[in-house]
Every structure is written in C-alpha cells, then in structure tokens.
C-alpha positions as CSV (number, residue, x, y, z in Angstrom):
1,X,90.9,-62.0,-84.6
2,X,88.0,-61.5,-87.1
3,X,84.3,-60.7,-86.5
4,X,82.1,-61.1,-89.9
5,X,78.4,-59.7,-89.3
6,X,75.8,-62.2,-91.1
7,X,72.2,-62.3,-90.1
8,X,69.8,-60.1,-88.4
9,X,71.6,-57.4,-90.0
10,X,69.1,-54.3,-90.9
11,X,66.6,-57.1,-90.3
12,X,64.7,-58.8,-87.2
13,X,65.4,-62.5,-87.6
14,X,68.0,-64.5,-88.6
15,X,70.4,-63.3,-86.6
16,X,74.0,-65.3,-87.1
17,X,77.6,-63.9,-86.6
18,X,80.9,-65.8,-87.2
19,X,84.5,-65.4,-85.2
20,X,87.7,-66.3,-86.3
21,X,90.1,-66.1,-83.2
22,X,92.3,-68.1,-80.9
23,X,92.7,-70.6,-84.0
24,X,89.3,-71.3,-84.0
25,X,86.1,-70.5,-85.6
26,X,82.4,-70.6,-84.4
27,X,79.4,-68.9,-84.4
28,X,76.8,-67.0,-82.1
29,X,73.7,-67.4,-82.9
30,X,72.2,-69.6,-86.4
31,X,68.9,-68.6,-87.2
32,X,66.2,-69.0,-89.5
33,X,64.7,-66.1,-91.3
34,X,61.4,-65.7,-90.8
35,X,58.8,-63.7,-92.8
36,X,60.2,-61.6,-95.8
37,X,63.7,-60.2,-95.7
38,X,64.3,-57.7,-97.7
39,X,68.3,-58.6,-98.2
40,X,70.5,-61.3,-99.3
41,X,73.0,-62.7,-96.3
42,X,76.6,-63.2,-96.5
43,X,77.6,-67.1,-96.2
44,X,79.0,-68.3,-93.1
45,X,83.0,-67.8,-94.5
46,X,83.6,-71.5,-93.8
47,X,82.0,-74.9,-94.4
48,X,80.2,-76.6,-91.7
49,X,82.2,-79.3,-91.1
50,X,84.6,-76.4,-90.1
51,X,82.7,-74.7,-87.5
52,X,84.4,-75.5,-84.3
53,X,81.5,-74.6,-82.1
54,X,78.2,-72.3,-81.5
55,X,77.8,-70.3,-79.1
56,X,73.5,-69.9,-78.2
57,X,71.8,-66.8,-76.9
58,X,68.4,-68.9,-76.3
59,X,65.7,-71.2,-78.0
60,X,63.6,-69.2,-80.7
61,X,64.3,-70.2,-84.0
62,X,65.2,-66.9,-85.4
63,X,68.4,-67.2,-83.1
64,X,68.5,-71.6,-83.2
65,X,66.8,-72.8,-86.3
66,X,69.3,-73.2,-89.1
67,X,71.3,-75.6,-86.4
68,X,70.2,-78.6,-88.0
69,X,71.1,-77.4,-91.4
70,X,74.3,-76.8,-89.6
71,X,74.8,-80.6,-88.3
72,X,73.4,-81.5,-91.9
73,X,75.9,-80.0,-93.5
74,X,79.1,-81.6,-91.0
75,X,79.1,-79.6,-88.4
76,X,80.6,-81.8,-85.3
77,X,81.3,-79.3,-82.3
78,X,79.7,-78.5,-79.3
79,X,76.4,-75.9,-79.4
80,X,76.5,-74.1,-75.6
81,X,73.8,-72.7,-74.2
82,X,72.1,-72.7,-70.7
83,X,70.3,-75.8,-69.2
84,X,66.8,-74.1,-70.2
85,X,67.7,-73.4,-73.4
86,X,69.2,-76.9,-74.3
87,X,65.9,-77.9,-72.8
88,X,64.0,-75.7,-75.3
89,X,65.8,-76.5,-78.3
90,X,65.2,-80.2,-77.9
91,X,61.3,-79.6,-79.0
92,X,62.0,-76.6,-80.6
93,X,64.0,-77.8,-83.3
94,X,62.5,-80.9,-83.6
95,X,59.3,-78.8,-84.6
96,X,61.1,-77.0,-86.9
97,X,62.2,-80.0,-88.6
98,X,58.6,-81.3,-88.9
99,X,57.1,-78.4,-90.1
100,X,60.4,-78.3,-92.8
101,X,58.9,-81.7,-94.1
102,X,54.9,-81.5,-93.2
103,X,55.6,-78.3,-95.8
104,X,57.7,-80.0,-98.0
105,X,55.6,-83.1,-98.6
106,X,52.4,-80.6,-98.6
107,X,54.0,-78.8,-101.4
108,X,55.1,-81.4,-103.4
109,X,51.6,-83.1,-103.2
110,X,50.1,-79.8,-104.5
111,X,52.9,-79.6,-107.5
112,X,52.8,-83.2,-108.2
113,X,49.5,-82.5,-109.8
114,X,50.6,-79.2,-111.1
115,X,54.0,-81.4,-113.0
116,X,56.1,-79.2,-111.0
117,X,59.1,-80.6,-109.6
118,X,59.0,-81.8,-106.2
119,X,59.9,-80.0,-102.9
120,X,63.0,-80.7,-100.7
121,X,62.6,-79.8,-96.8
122,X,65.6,-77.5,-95.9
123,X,66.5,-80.0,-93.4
124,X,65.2,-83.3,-91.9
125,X,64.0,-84.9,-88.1
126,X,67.5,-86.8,-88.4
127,X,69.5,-83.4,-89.1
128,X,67.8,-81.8,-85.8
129,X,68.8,-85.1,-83.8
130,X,71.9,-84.8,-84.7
131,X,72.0,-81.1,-83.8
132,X,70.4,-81.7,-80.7
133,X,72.8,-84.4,-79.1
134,X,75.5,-81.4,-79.8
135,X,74.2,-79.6,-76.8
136,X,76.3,-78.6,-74.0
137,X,74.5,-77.3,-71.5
138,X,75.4,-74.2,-68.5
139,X,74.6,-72.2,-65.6
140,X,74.0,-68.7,-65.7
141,X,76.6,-66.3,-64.1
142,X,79.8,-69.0,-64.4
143,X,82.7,-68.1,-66.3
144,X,83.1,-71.3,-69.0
145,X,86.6,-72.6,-70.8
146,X,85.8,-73.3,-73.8
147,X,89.5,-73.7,-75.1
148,X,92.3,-71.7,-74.7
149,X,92.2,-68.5,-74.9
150,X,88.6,-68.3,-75.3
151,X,86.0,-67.8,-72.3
152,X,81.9,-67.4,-72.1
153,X,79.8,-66.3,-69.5
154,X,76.2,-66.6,-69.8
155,X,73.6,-64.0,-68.1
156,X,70.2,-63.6,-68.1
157,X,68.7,-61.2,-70.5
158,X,65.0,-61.6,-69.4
159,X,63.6,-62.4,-72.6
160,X,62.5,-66.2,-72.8
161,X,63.3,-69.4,-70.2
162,X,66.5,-69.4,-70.8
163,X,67.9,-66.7,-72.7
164,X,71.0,-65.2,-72.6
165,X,73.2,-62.2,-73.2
166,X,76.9,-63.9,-73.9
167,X,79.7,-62.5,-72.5
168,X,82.9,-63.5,-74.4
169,X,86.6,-62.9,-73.5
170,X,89.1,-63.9,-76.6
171,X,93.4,-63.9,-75.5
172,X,95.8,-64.0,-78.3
173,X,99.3,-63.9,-76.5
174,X,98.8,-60.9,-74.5
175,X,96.1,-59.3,-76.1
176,X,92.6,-59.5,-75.0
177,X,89.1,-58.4,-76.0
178,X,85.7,-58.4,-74.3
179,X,82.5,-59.0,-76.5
180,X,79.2,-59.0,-75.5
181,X,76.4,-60.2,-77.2
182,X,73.1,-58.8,-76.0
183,X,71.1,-61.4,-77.2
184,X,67.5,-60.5,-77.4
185,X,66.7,-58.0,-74.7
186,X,63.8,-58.7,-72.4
187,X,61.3,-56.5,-71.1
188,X,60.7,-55.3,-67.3
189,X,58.1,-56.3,-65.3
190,X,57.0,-59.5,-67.5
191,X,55.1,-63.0,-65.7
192,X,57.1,-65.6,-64.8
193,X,60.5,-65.1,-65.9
194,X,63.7,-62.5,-64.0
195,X,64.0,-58.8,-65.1
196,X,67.5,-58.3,-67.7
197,X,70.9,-58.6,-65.7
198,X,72.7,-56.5,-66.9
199,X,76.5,-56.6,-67.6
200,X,79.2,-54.1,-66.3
201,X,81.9,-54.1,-69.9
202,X,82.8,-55.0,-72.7
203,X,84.8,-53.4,-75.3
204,X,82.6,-53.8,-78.2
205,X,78.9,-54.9,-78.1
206,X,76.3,-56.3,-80.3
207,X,72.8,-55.1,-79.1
208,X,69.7,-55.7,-80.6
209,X,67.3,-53.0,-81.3
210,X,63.3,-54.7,-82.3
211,X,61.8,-51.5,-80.5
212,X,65.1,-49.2,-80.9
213,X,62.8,-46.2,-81.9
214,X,59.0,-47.4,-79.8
215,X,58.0,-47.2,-76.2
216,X,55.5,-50.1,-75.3
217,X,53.3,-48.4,-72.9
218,X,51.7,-50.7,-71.5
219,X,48.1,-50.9,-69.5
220,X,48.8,-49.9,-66.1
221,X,47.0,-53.4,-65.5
222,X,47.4,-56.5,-67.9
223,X,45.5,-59.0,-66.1
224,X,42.4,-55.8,-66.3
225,X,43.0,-54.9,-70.0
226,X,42.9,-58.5,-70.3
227,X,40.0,-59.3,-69.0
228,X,37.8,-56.4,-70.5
229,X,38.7,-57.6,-73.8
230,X,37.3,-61.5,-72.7
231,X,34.4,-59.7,-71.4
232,X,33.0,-57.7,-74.4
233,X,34.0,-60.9,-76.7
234,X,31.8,-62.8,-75.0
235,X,29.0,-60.4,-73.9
236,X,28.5,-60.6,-77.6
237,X,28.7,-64.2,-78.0
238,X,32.3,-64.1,-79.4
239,X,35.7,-66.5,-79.3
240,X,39.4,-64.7,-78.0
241,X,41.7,-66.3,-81.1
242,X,45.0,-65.8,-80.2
243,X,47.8,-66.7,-82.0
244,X,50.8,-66.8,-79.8
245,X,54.3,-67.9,-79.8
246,X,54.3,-71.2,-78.2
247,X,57.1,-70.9,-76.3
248,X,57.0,-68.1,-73.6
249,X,54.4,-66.1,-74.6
250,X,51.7,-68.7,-74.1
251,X,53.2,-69.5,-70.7
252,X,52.5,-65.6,-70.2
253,X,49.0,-65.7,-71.1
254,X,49.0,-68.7,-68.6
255,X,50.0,-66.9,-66.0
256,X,47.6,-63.8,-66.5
257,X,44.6,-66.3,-67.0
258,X,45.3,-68.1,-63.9
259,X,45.2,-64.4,-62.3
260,X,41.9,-63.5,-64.0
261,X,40.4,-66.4,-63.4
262,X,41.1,-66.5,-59.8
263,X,39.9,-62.8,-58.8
264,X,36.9,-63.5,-61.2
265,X,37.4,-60.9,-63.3
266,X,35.1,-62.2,-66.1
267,X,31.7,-61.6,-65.0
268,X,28.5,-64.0,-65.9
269,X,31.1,-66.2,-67.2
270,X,33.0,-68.0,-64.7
271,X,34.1,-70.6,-66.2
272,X,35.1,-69.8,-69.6
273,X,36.9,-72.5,-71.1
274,X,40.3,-71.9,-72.2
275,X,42.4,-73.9,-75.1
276,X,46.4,-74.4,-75.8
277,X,46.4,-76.2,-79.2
278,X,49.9,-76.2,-79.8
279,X,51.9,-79.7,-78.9
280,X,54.9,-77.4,-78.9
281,X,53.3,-75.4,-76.3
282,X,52.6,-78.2,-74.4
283,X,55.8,-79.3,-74.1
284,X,57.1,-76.3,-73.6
285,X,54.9,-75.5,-70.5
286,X,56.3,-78.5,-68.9
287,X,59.7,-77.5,-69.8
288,X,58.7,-73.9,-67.9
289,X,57.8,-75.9,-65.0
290,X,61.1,-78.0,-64.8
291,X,63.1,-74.8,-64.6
292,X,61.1,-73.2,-62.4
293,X,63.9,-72.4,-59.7
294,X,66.9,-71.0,-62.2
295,X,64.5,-68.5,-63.9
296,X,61.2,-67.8,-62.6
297,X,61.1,-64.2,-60.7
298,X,59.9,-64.2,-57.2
299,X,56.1,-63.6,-57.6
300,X,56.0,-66.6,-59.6
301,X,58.3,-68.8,-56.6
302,X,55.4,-67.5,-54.3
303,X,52.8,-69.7,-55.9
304,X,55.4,-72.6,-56.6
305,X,56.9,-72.5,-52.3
306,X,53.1,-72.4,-51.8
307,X,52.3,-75.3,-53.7
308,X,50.6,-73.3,-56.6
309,X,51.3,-74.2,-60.5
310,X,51.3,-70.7,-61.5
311,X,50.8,-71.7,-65.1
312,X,47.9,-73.8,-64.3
313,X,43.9,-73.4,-63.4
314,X,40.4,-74.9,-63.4
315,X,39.0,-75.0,-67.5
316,X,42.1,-75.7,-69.0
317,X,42.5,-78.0,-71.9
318,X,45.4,-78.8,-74.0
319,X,44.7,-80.1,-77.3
320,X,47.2,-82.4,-78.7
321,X,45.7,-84.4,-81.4
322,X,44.6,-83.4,-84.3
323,X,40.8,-84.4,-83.8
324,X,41.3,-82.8,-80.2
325,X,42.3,-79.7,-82.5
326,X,39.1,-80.0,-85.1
327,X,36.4,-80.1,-82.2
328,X,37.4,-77.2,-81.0
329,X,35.9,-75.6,-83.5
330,X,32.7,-77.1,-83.8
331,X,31.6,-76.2,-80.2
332,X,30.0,-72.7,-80.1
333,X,30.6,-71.7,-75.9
334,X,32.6,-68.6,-75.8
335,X,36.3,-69.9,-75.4
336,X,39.5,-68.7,-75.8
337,X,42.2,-70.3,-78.1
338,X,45.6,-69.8,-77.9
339,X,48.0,-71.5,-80.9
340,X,50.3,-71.3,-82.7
341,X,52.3,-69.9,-84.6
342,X,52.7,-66.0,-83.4
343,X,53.0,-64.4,-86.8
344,X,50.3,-66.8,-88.1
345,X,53.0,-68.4,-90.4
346,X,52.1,-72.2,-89.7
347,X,50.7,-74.7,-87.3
348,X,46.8,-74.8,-86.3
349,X,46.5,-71.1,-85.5
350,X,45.7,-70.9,-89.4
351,X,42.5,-73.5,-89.1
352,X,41.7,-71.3,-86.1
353,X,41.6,-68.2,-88.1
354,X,39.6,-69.8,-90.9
355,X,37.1,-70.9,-88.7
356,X,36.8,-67.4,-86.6
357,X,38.0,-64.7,-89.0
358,X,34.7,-64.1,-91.1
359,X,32.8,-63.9,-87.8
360,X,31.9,-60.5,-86.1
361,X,31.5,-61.2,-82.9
362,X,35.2,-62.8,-82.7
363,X,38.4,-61.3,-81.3
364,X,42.0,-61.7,-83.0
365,X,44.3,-60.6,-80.4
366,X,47.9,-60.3,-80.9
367,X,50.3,-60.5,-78.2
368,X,53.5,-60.1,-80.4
369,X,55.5,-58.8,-82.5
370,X,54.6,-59.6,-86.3
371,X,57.5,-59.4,-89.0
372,X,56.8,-58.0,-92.0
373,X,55.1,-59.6,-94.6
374,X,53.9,-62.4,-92.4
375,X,49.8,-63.0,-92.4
376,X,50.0,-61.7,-89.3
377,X,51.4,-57.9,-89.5
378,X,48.9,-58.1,-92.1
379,X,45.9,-58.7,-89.9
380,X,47.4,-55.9,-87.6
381,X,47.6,-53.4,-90.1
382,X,44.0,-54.2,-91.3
383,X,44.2,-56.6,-94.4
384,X,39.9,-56.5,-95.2
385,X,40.5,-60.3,-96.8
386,X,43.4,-63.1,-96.3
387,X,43.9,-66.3,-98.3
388,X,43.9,-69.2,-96.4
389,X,44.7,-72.8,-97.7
390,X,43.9,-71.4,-100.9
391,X,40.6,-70.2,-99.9
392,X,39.2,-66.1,-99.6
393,X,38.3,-65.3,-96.0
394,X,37.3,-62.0,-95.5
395,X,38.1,-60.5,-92.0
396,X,35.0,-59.1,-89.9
397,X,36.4,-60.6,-86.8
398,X,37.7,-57.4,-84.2
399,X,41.2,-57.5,-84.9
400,X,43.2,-56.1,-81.3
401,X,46.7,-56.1,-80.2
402,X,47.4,-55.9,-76.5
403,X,50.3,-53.4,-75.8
404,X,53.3,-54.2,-74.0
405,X,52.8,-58.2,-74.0
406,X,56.3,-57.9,-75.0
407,X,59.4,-60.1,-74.5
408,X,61.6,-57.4,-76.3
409,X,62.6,-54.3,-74.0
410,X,61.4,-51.0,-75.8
411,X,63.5,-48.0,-76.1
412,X,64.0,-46.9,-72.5
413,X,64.7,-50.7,-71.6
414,X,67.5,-50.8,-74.2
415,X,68.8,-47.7,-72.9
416,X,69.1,-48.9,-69.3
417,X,70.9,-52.2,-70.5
418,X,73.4,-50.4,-72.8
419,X,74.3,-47.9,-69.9
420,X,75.2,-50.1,-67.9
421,X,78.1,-51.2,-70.0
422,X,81.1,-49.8,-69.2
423,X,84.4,-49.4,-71.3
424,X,82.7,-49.3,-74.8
425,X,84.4,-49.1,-77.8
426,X,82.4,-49.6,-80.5
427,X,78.4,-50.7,-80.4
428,X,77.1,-52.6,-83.7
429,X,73.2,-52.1,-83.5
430,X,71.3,-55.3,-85.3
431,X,67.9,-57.6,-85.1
432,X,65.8,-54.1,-86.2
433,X,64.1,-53.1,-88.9
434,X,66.4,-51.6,-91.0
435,X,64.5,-47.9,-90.2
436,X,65.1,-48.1,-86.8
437,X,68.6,-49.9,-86.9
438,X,69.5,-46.6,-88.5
439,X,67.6,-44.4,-86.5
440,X,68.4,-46.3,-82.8
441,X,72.6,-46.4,-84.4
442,X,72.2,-42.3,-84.3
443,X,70.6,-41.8,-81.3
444,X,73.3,-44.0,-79.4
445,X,75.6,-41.4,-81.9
446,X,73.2,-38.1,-80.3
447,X,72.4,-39.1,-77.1
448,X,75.6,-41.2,-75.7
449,X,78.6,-40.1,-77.6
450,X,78.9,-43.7,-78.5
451,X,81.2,-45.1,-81.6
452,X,77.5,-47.3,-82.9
453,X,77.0,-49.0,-86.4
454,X,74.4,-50.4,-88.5
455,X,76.3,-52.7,-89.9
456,X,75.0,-54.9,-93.3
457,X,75.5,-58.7,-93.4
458,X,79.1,-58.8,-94.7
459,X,80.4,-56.2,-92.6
460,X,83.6,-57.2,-91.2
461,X,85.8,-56.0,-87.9
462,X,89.4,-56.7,-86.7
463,X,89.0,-57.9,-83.5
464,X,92.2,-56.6,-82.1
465,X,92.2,-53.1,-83.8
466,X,89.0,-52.6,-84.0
467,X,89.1,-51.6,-87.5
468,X,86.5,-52.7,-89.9
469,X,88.4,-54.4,-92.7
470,X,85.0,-54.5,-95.0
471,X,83.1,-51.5,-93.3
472,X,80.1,-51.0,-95.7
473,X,79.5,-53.8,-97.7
474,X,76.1,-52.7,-100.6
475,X,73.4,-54.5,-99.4
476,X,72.0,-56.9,-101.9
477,X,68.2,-57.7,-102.4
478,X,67.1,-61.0,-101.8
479,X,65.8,-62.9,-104.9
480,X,62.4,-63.6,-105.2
481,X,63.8,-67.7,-105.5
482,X,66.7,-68.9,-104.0
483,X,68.9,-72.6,-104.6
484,X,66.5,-75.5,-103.5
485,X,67.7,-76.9,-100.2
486,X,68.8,-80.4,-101.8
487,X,71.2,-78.3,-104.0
488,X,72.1,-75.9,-100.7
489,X,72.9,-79.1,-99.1
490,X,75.2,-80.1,-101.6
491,X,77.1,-77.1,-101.9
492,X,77.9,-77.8,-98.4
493,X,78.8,-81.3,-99.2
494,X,81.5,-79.9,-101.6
495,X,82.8,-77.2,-98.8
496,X,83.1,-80.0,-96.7
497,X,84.9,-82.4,-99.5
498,X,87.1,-78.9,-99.7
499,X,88.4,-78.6,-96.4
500,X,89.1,-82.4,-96.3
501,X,91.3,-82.3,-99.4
502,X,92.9,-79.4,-97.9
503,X,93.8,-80.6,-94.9
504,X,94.9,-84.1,-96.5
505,X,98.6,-83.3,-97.4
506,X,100.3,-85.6,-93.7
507,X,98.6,-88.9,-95.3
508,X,100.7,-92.0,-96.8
509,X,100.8,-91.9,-100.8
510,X,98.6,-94.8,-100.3
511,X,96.0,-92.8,-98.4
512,X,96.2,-90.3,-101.0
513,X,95.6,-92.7,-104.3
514,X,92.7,-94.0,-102.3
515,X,91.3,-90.7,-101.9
516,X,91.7,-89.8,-105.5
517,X,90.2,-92.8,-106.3
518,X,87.2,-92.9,-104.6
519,X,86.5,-89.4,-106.0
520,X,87.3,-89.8,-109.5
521,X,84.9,-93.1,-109.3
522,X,81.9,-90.5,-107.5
523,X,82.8,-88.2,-110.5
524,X,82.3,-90.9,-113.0
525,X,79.7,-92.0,-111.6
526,X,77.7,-88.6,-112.1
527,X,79.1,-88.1,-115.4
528,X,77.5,-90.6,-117.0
C-alpha cells in the first residue's frame, strides 16, 4: 500500500493525493490551483487512463476542477461523492470548462493581433461531460464497497452542501488500515448547512489547516454587523459589491439578507434592492434547495416545514444574461451586488468592480478567504490602484471584510475535529499556507503529543508500515511558464499509449502487427 502526497501540499488549493493499494490505484481529491503557488507539484505517478477511480471530498474546484482534464486524458472509472456534491459538480465543472475556453478564445483574440501564438483551454465543455457522467453518487454515514478490500464512508464535514470528510478502510490479506481524509473542515454555527461530524479513528489522517494558526472571531451578531455595514453604505449614497463564491457562500448571504430584511434592520431603506449576478449562483441556489432535507441544519428546516424559502425574499433579482448583468450598473439606487468570483479571479464580479471601485461612497466587502496573489487578497491588503481589462482603476471605494463569514473552521474548530479522532498514528497537515502548515504541524507536535507532518508534494508513505519511503522531498519553485495545455494533453496521450503497449503482451501475433502498424503509420505521419 502506497500513499504519494500531491497537491495542496504547503499550499491552499489544489489539493490531490494518489493511493496505490488493493491492486488498484485512485485518487482523493483533483483540483485546480488557484491563484499563485509558490511550488511545482509532483505528477499523478500514473496515466489517466490508469486511474481506477476518485474518490471526492465536495464541489469546489480546488478539490474537483482538474476532473475533466482527468476524463480528457482517459480516465474511465467511477468519481464518488455524495448526492449533493455530484449535484454541484454538474454546474460546477461545466463552469469551469467555459471559463477554460471564454479565456482561452479571449486570449488568443488579444495575441492574434500581438502575432503571438494562440491559446489552448486546459480542457473543454466535452472533457467536463465526460467527467460528469462518471459520477457515482452516496449517502452520508453508509459504509460503501467499492471493490475488494477497499471501503469509504462519507460524513459530513460542514463546509459546503455536500462536503465530505472520507473515511477509507484498505485490507491486504490480513492487514488493514484506516485513513481519513478531513476534507475541508467547516465552521460552527454557519446558515443553512449541519455543524462538522466528527469521526471517532483512523490510524493516519490528512487534515487541512486554511486557519491552522487564526481564530475568526466573529461578530457576536452577523445578521447586525451586516446590516450596519448596508446602512452607512447607503446613508451615504453608496453600492455593497460583494464578490462571493457562488456556491455556498452566496447562499449564506441569502440567508442573512432574508433575516435582515425581515426584522427591518436597514432603516429609511426598506426595500433595498438586492442582485445575484452569477448564473452559477443561480443554479446553485436551486441545487441548495433540492437538498434541503440531507444537509440543511435545523433553523433552516424551520422555515422550509413552515413553508418558508429560507434563501429567498421580497427585492431579489437574479441576473442571468449578460444585458441583465450591464444594467445593473447603470441604475444609481443603493443596491447590493453579489458575484462572482470570491477571489475576484473571473466572471462579472470584475465589471462590478470596474464600475464601483473608483467611487467613494462604495463598499467592497469580502466574505472569504482570498489566496494569495489573487486581485482579491490584494484589495484586502490595500492595493491604492488595480488593473482591470487592461485599464487603471484606482481604489477609493471602502474596502471591508466581514469576519468569520467562514466556511473553514479556525484553529479551535480544527482542534475539536482532530481530538476527536482516536487511535492516531501519524497526522499529515496540508491545504495551508506553507507558514502555518509548519506552524499548525508543531503545535499538533507541542500541544497533542501527535506524530504530525508537513509533508511537500512528492512526499511518499508505506501504507502498511507507516514509513515514509520519500519523506522530504526539496520543494521546487514553480516556473513562471509551464507546458501549454495542448502539449499537457498529449503527454497524457503518450502515458496512455504507454500503459496500452504495456499491457498488450496476451494478444494474437496478428493483433500485435496491427498495433505496430497503426503506430509506425501515426509516426510517419508526424515525421514528415
């Protein structure tokens, strides 16, 4: 049994980790980077076409997004996740995949009159299709087959609709180990969605640590700290820009709104108009509502048995179109504006912030956490002027974040998951900063007596011993420009090929000559 540590490691996104065991290999968890990482990943040690299966902690694409790259590349097995996540994942990732070719065909627009060469999309509508119709989907809390000698049980970690810590039990002959995969960790208290469940053992453990080394403390009210920042926005004639993730966050700010709303906590402004221009967000919202009675805590089943959409309320408009999205703008009542996306990477939230960011009398509140080098830990950390769509906009706007509005647990809400796990042999600390991986690592060291590592992508652990058999691999900085996606994809092409050839030694001699043939024709072919 082999454990190889690639993504999210000594970083936030990406995270990824392979398993070789119980003649099988799969992964938890493919994400997409997002923002600036610092370090190069280790490759998955296998093609895709050799990936048996994936095992999914929940929707966002830092933990889902290179899944169609996945497919693209021959992937063929089963992805399982719960109902809501599969549910999630099926706009999610077709998202992703427009935005990978909206960019691409942006880009290559822009360098076509530049004579630069033009820009592949990492992966294509088709690719997250195809990854999509590999979704198998579960119930939380059931103990799941998924071949011999493997099982999975999924449990809620709190964090999104959906989301999962994965409990994973691998047999070889009499042998067994228990893994758990924390998944990302929610926080207490949040609208909508359950607390963390928390799990009773494992042997080894794979936590996340976003806050490892912060405590959020929050407003003893969020609906009240809310409100007063509506209120002096538009006492001074001001818009609430917020750029939110469009899937759970902006179902949170739904929920508080409704609240506010209701108890009139805006005064001399009733009915303030409130906009969700994000189609993702829209769909999302209804996916909320269709899983309603598998994850919604019991203050939000106490609007829904009373006939109450919780997420709902008088003044709401969702803007789907593009023109709905443009008119926004040009109409000067005090609103709010939610969109997407949370780190103010992509999608309208950028028009938004052109329009509003030069403007005094605006608000720029953050709800979220913002990577690093995205535009939007920028803003937070007070950037005086941002480029946008090639244009100087210097930032006058108030610029606010709204403490613990979190989805990740801080530092006490880690600790209360991670002693509550019993048996623990080792702990591998990832999906932090690399700071506070290192600094959360030694206080689970300090504080717990616990056998904890940092590990670097690359990192790799015998299963059965639990031994690392490449225990500090040297980090490597990424490099400012990485293979285009056209070539990525035909590297994987090759792997594929690879694998095929290699497992091609049972056919007839006349298989085998037809083999060669059609390969020496491709070569020839290119050659020429």
């Amino acid at each position: 049994m082999k454990l190889v540590f690639i993504g999210a490691t000594h970083e936030v996104t990406g995270s990824c980790t392979y398993i070789e065991a119980c003649g099988k290999k799969f992964l938890v968890d493919f994400g997409m980077e997002q923002g600036i990482n610092y370090f190069e990943n280790e490759k998955v040690p296998c093609p895709p076409s050799c990936i048996d299966f994936v095992l999914l902690t929940h929707a966002h694409i830092d933990h889902s997004g290179l899944l169609p790259l996945l497919y693209a590349g021959g992937f063929s097995g089963q992805i399982h996740a719960t109902k809501a996540t599969c549910n999630l994942c099926s706009i999610m990732l077709r998202d992703s995949a427009h935005i990978q070719e909206f960019e691409a065909e942006w880009r290559s627009r822009k360098g076509k009159r530049k004579g630069t060469q033009e820009v592949e999309p990492l992966y294509t509508m088709a690719d997250a299709e195809g990854a999509i119709a590999c979704f198998a989907a579960h119930e939380y809390d059931k103990v799941i087959d998924i071949c011999e000698g493997i099982k999975v049980r999924y449990t809620d970690a709190g964090h999104l609709l959906g989301s999962s810590s994965i409990e994973l039990w691998l047999t070889e002959g009499d042998q067994t180990r228990k893994l758990l995969f924390s998944g990302d960790i929610g926080n207490h208290k949040q609208p909508l969605i359950r607390d963390p469940q928390y799990v009773d053992e494992a042997d080894y453990v794979v936590m996340e640590a976003t806050y490892g080394n912060k405590r959020h403390n929050p407003p003893l009210d969020y609906a009240a700290a809310f409100a007063q920042i509506i209120q002096k926005t538009f006492d001074r004639g001001g818009n609430v820009v917020i750029p939110s993730f469009a899937v759970g966050r902006t179902q949170e700010l739904l929920y508080f709104l409704r609240h506010i709303k209701v108890e009139g906590m805006v005064k001399n402004h009733a009915n303030f108009p409130v906009y969700v221009d994000s189609p993702l967000a829209i769909e999302a919202t209804r996916i909320f509502n269709e899983n309603k009675e598998s994850c919604f805590d019991e203050e939000a089943m106490e609007y829904v048995s009373k006939g109450i959409n919780p997420i709902s309320f008088d003044g709401l408009t969702l803007a789907t179109t593009s023109d709905e999205s443009r008119a926004i703008n040009f109409d000067s009542v005090p609103k709010i504006i939610i969109s997407a996306s949370g780190m103010c990477e992509a999608g309208r939230i950028k028009h938004h912030l052109k329009h509003n960011l030069w403007k005094p009398e605006n608000t720029i509140l953050f709800v979220g956490y913002q990577a690093l080098n995205t535009l939007g830990r920028s803003l937070v950390e007070g950037a005086k002027n941002v480029k946008l769509f090639g244009e100087d906009i210097t930032v006058k706007a108030e610029i606010l974040v709204l403490a613990g509005i979190s989805g990740h647990a801080d530092v006490d809400g880690l600790n209360a998951w991670i002693q509550n796990v019993k048996g623990i042999k080792k702990v591998f600390v990832n999906h932090s900063e690399a700071s506070i991986a290192d600094e959360f690592t030694a206080h689970l060291k300090n504080d717990y007596h616990l056998e904890a590592y940092a590990p670097y992508s690359g990192a790799e652990l015998d299963i059965l011993t639990g031994q690392f058999t490449n225990a500090a691999p040297i980090p490597v900085e990424k490099k400012s420009k990485g293979y285009s996606p056209s070539y990525q994809r035909l590297v994987a092409s090759l792997e594929r090929l690879t694998a095929l050839v290699n497992k091609s030694s049972g056919l007839t001699n006349k298989e085998l000559a037809k083999m060669t043939d059609t390969l020496n024709n491709l070569c020839s072919k290119w050659e020429d």
